[in-house]
N, C-alpha and C positions, 0 to 999 in steps of 0.2 A: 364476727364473733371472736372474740378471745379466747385463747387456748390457754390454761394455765397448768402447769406443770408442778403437785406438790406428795411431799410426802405426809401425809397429815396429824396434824396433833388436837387442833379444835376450833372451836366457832366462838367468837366473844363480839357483843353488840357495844360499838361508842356510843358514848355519851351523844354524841350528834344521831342518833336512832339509824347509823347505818351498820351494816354486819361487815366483820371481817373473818378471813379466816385464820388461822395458826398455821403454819408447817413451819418444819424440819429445816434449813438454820434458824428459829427462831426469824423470821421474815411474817411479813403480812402484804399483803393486798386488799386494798379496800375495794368493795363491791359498790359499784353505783346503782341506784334505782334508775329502772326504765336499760337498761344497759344487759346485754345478753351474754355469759361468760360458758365456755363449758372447760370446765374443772378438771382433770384429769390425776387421782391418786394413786402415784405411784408404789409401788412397792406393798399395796394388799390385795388380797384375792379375796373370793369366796368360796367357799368348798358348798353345792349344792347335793351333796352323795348323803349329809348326815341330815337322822330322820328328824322334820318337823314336828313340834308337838298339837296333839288333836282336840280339840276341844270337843266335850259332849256339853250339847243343851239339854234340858230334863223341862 
């Protein structure tokens, strides 16, 4: 599996129907199908401490 190291900016689909992603120089890496990657986004976190909001059903 490939390890990829990015700071992220977005996801944009080619024209040849395969994803890529965006990061930080301005770089891409193309995603193969059938091919197994784990992504690694540097430089964000999540704060899980601030309150989710609740849904009521009626």
């Amino acid at each position: 599996m490939k390890e990829i190291h990015v700071t992220f900016a977005g996801i944009e689909k080619a024209p040849d129907e395969q994803f890529s992603i965006i990061y930080i120089p301005e770089n891409r890496q193309v995603l193969l199908p059938g091919r197994r990657y784990k992504i690694v986004i540097d430089g964000l976190s999540y704060d899980e401490s601030k309150p989710k909001s609740q849904e009521t059903k009626q």
